[in-house]
C-alpha positions as a Markdown table, in Angstrom:
| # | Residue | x | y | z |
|---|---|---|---|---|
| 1 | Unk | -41.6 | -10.2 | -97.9 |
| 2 | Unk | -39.0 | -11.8 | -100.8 |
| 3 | Unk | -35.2 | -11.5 | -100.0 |
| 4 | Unk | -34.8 | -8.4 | -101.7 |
| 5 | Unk | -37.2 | -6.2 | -99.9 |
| 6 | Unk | -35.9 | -7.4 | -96.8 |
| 7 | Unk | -32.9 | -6.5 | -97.6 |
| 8 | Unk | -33.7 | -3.2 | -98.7 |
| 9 | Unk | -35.4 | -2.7 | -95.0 |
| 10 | Unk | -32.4 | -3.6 | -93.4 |
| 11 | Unk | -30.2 | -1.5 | -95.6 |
| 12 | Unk | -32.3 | 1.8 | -94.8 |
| 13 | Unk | -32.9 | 0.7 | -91.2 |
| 14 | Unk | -28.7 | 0.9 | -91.2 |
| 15 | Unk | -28.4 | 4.2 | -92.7 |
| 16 | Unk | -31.0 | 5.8 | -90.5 |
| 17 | Unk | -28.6 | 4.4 | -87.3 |
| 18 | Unk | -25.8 | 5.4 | -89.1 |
| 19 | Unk | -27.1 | 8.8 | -89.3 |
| 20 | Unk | -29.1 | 9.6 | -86.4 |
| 21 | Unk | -25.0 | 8.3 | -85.2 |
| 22 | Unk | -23.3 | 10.3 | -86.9 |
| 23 | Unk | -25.6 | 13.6 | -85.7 |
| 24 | Unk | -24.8 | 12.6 | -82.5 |
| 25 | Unk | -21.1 | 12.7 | -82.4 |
| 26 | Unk | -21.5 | 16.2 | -84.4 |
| 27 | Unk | -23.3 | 17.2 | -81.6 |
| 28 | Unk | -20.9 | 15.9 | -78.6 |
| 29 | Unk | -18.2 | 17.5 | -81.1 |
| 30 | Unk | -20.3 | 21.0 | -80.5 |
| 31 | Unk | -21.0 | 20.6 | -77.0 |
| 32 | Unk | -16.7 | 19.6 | -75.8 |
| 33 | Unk | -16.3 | 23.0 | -77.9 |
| 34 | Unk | -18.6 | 24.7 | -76.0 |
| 35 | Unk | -17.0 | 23.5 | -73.2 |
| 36 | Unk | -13.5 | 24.9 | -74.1 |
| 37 | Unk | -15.2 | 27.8 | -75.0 |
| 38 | Unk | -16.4 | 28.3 | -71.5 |
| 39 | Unk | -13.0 | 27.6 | -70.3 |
| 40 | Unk | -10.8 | 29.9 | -72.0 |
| 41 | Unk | -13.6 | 32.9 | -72.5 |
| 42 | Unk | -14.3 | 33.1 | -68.4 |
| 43 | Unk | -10.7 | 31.8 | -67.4 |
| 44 | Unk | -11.5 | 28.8 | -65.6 |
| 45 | Unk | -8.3 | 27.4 | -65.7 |
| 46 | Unk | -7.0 | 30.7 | -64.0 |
| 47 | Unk | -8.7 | 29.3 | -60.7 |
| 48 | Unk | -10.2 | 26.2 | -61.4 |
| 49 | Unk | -11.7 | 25.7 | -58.3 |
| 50 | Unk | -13.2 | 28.2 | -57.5 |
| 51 | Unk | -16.9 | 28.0 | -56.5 |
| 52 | Unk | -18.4 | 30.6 | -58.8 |
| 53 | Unk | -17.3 | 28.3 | -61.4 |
| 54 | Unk | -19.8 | 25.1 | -61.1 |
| 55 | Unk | -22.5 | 26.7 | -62.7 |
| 56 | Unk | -20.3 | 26.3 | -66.0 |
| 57 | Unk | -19.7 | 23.2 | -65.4 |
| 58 | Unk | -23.6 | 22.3 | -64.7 |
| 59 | Unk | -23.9 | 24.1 | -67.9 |
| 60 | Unk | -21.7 | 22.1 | -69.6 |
| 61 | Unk | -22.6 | 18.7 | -68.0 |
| 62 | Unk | -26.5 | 19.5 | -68.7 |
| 63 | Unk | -25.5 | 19.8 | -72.6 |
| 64 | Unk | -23.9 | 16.4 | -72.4 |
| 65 | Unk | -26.7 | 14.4 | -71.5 |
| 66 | Unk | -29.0 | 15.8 | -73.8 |
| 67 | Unk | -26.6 | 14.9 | -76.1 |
| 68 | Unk | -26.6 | 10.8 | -74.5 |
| 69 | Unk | -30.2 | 11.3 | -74.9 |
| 70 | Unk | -30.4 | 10.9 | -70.7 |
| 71 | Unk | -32.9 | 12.6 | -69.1 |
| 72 | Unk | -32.4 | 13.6 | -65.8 |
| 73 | Unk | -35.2 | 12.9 | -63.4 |
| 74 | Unk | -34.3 | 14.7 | -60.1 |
| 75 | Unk | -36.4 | 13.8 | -56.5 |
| 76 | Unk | -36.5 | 16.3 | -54.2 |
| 77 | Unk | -34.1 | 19.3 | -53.6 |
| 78 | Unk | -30.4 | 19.0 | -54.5 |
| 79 | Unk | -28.9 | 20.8 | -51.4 |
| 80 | Unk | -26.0 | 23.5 | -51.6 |
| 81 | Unk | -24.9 | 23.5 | -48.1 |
| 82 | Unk | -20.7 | 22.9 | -48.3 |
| 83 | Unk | -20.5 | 19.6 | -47.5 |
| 84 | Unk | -18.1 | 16.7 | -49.0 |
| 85 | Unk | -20.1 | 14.6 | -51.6 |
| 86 | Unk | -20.2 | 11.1 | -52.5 |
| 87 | Unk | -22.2 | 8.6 | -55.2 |
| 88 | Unk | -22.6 | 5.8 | -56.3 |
| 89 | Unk | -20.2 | 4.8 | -59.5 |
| 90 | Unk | -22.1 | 3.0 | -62.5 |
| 91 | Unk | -20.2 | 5.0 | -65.7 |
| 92 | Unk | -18.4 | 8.2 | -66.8 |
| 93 | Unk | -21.9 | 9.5 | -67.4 |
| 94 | Unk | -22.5 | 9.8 | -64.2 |
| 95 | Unk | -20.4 | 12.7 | -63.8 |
| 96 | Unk | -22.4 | 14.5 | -66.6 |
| 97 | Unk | -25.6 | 13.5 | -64.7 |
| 98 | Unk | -24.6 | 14.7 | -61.0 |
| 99 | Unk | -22.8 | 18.1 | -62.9 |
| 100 | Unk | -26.1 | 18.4 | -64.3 |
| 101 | Unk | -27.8 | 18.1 | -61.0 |
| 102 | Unk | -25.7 | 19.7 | -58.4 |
| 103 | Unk | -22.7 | 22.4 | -58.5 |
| 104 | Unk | -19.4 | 20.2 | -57.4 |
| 105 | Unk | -16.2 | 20.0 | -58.5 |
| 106 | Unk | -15.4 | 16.3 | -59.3 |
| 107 | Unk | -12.3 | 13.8 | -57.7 |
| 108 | Unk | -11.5 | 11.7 | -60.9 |
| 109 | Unk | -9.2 | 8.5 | -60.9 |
| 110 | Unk | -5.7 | 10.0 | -63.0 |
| 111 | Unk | -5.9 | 8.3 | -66.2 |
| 112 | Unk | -8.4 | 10.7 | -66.9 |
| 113 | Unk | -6.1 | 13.6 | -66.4 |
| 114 | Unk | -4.4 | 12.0 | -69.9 |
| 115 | Unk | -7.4 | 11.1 | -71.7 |
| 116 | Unk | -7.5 | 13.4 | -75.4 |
| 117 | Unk | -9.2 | 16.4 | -75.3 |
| 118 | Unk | -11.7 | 15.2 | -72.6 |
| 119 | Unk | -8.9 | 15.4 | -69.7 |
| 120 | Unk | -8.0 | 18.7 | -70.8 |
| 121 | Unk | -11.2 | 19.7 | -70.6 |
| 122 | Unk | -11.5 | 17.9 | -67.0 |
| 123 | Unk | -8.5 | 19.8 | -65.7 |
| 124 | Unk | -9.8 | 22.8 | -66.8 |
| 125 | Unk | -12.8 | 23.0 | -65.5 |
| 126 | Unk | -11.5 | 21.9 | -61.6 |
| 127 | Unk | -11.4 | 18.3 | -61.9 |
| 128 | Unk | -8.8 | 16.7 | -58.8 |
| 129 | Unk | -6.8 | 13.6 | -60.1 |
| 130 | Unk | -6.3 | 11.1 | -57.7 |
| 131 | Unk | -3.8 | 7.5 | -58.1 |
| 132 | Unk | -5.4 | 5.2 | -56.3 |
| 133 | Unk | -3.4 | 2.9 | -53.5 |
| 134 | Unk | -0.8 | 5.6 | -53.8 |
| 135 | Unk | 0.7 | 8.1 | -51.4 |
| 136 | Unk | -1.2 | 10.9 | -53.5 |
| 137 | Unk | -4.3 | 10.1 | -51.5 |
| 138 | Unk | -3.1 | 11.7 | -48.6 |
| 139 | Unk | -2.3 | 14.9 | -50.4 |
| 140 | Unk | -5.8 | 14.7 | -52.4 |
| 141 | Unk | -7.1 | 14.8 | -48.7 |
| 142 | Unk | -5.4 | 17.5 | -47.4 |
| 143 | Unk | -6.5 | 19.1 | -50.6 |
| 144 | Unk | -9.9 | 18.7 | -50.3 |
| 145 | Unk | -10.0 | 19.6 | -46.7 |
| 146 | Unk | -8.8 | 22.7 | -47.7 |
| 147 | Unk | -11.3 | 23.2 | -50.0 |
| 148 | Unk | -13.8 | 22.5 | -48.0 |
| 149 | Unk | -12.6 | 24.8 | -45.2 |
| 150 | Unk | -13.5 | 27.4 | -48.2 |
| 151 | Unk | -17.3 | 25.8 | -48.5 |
| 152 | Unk | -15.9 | 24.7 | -52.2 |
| 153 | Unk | -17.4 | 21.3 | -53.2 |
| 154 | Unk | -15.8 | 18.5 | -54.0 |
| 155 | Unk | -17.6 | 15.2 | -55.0 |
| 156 | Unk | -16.0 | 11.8 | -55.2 |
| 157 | Unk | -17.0 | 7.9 | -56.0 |
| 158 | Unk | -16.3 | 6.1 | -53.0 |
| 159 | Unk | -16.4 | 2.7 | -54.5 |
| 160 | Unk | -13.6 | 3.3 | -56.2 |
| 161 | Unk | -15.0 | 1.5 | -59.5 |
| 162 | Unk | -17.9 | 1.4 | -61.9 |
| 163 | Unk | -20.8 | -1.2 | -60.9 |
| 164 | Unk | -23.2 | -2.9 | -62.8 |
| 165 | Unk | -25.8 | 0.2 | -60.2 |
| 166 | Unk | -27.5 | -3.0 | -58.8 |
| 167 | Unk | -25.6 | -2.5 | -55.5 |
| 168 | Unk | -23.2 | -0.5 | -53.8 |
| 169 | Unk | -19.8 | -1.9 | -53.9 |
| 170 | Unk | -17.2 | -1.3 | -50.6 |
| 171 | Unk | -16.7 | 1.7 | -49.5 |
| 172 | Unk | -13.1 | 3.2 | -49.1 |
| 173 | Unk | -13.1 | 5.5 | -46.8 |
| 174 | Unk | -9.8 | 7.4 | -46.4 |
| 175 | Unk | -10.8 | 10.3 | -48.3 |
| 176 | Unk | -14.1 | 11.2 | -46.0 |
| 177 | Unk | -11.4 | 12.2 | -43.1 |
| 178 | Unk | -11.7 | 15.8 | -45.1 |
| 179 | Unk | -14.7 | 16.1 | -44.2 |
| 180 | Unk | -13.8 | 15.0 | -40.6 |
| 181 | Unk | -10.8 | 17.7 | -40.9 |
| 182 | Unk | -12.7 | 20.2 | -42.3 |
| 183 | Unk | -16.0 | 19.7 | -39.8 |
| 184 | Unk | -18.1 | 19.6 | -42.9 |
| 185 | Unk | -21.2 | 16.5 | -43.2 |
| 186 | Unk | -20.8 | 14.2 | -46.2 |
| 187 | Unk | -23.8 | 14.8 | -48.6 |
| 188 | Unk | -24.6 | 11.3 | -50.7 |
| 189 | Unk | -26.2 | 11.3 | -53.8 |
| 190 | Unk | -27.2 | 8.5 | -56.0 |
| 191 | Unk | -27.7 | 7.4 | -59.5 |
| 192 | Unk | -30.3 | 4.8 | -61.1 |
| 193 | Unk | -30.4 | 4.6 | -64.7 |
| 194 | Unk | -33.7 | 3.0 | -66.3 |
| 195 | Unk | -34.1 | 2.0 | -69.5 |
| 196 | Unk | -37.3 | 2.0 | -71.6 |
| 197 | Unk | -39.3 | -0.8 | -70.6 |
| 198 | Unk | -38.8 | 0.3 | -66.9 |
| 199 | Unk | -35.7 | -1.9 | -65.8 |
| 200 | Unk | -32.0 | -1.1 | -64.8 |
| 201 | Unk | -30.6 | -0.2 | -68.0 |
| 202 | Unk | -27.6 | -2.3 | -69.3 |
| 203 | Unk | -26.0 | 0.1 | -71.6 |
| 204 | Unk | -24.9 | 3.2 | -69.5 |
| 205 | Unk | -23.0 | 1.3 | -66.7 |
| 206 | Unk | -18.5 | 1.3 | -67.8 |
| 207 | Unk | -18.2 | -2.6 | -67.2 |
| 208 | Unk | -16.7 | -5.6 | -68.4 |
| 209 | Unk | -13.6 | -4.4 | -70.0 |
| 210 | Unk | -14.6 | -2.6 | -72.6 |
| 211 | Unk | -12.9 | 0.1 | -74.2 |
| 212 | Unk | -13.7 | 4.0 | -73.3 |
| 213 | Unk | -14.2 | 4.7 | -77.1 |
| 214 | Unk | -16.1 | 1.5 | -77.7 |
| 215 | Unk | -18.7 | 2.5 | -74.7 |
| 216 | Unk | -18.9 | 5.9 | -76.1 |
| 217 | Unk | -20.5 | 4.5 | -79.5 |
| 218 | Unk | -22.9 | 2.0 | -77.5 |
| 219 | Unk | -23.8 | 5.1 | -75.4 |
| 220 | Unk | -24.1 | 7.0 | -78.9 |
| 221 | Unk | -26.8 | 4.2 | -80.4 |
| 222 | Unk | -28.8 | 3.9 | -77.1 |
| 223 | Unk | -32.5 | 4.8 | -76.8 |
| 224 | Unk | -33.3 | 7.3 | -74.6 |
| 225 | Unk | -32.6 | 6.1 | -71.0 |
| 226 | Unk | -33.5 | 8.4 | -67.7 |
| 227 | Unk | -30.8 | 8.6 | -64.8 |
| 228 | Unk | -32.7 | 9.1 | -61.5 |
| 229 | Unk | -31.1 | 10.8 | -59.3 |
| 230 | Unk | -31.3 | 11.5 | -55.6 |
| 231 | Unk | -30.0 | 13.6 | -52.6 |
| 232 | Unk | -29.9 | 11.7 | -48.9 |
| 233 | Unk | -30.2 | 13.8 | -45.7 |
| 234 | Unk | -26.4 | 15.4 | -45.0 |
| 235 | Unk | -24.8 | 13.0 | -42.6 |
| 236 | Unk | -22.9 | 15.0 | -39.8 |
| 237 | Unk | -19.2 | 14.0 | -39.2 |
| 238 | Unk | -19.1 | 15.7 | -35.3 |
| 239 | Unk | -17.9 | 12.4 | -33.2 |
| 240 | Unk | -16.8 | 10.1 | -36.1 |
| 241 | Unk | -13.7 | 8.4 | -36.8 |
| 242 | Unk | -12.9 | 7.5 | -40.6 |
| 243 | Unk | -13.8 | 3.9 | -40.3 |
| 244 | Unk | -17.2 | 4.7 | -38.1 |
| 245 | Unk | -18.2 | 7.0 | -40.9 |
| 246 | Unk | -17.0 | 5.1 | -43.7 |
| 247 | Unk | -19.4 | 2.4 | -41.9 |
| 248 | Unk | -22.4 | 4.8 | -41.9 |
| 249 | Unk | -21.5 | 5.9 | -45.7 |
| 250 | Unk | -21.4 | 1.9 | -46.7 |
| 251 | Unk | -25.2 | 1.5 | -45.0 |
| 252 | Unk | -26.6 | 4.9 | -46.2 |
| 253 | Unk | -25.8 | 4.0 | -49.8 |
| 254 | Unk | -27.0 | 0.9 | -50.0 |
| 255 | Unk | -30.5 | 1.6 | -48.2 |
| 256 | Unk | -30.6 | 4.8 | -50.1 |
| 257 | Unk | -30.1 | 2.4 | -53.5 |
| 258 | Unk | -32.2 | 0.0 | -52.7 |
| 259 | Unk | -35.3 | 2.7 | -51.8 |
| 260 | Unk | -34.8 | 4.9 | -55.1 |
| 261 | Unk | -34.8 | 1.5 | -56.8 |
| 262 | Unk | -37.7 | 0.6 | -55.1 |
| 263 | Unk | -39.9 | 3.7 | -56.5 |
| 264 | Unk | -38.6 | 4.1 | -60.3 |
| 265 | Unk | -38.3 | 0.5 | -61.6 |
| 266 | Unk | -41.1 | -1.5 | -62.9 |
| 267 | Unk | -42.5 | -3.8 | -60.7 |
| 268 | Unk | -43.1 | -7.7 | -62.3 |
């Protein structure tokens, strides 16, 4: 192939990106409207927690990843017993992956609570903001014990960062007390994205510094990738301190990781 036809390849292999891109972020454009949509028409913002109200979010967070081209690959049954829920943390898609799986209400670091558009959208559809290390943690908790005195759902990401979803990170604990307070179990679910060619994918996990908007345009361009996703048994809080549950969270996760990675990654 001379210079020139190679260069015509590679000039029409970069449009089609460019627009199977660009359809892509029409589409994500169509789906945050939807979401607003859903907000306003049915009032969610009126009372943003309550229960009734997940299935427009697992709407919404179903519409997203078909948009991320993820399919979601659930094993076994998702339970709906009130219970306080934890996951892993690999990216912000995870939230559309476990909305699109189970019926929670997310906790959500507060920067997100100022992101455009997106953290509007967050708040209105129940999202809790928490600041980390400061005294609002201690009035998230009291919060969410609350709500789960009322058997609403509440789902947060223990590790209190984004992994590369080869391991679970520490645990911080402070937060499962609600479930302690409340006399509710802590349900654990967990996410394994796979790529293609059978391996942990490398695009989906929020690493390495990168920018929000830049990782939304890699996410954008990726191949189709399929998030795994997994419900453990409901561990029961009766007898448990923070720090002996926040012990038997830690192991859970990391056995529960290491088995789901065990069945959906190609072996070599």
């Amino acid at each position: 192939m001379n210079p020139t036809v190679q260069d015509q390849t590679s000039h029409r292999h970069g449009l089609a990106k460019f627009w199977l891109y660009m359809r892509k972020v029409t589409a994500s454009l169509a789906v945050i409207s939807e979401g607003f949509y859903l907000v306003f028409r049915h009032g969610l913002y009126k009372n943003p927690n309550n229960p009734t109200n997940t299935r427009y979010v697992q709407h919404f967070c179903r519409q997203l990843c078909k948009v991320f081209n993820i399919e979601v690959q659930v094993h076994g049954e998702i339970p709906r017993e009130p219970a306080l829920w934890v996951s892993n943390h690999v990216s912000w898609l995870d939230i559309a992956v476990l909305g699109s799986g189970a019926r929670v209400f997310f906790l959500a670091k507060a920067e997100i609570e100022n992101w455009p558009i997106l953290g509007k959208l967050a708040k209105g559809g129940g999202t809790l903001f928490i600041k980390r290390g400061s005294g609002d943690s201690v009035r998230i908790r009291e919060q969410i014990t609350g709500f789960l005195k009322q058997n609403i759902p509440v789902l947060f990401f223990p590790e209190a960062t984004t992994s590369d979803g080869r391991a679970i990170k520490k645990v911080h604990g402070r937060i499962l007390g609600a479930a302690i307070e409340a006399q509710r179990p802590v349900q654990i679910c967990l996410i394994c994205y796979v790529n293609q060619q059978g391996d942990l994918d490398v695009v989906a996990p929020f690493i390495n510094d990168i920018s929000f908007a830049a990782h939304v345009k890699k996410v954008l361009e990726m191949p189709q990738v399929i998030a795994h996703l997994v419900a453990l048994p409901a561990i029961a809080t009766e007898g448990h301190t923070v720090e002996s549950l926040t012990r038997v969270v830690q192991q859970t996760m990391q056995a529960g990781l290491v088995e789901l990675q065990s069945r959906v990654l190609e072996k070599t």
